[in-house]
N, C-alpha and C positions, 0 to 999 in steps of 0.2 A: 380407544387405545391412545396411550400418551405418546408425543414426539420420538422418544427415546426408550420405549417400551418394545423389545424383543415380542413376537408371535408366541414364543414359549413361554411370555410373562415374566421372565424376568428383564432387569435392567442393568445396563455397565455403563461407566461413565469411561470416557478417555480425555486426555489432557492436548489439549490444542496449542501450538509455538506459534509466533508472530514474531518476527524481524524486520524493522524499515529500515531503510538509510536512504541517506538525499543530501547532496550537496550541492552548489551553486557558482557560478562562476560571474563575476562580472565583467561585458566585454565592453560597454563604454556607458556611460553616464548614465544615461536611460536604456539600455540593452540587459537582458540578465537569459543567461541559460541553466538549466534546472537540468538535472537528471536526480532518477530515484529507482530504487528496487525495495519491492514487499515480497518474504516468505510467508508463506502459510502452509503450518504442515502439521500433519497425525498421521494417515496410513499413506495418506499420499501428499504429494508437495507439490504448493502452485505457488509459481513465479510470475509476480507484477510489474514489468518496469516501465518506467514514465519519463516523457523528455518533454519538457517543454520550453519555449521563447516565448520570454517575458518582453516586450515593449512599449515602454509608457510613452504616450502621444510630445505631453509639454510637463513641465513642471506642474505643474496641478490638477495633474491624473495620474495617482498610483494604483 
């Protein structure tokens, strides 16, 4: 039986949505804050959201 292969042999395809967004702030020279959300949805809908701090040590580690 294929992935996508119904018990009754047949097969339906459905259309899957994706949405990111992410933007950034910077709060001083070497500091950066991140936020982000991903949707992923067909019958049901998963929400992703991400924060992270960015901190580079010295000028010659990015």
């Amino acid at each position: 039986m294929y992935p996508d292969e119904y018990q009754g042999g047949s097969n339906f395809t459905k259309a899957l949505s994706y949405a990111p967004v992410s933007c950034s702030y910077q709060l001083t020279d070497n500091t950066k804050f991140v936020q982000g959300l991903s949707l992923l949805s067909n019958d049901d809908t998963t929400v992703s959201p991400k924060t992270e701090l960015n901190i580079d040590i010295n000028d010659h580690f990015y």
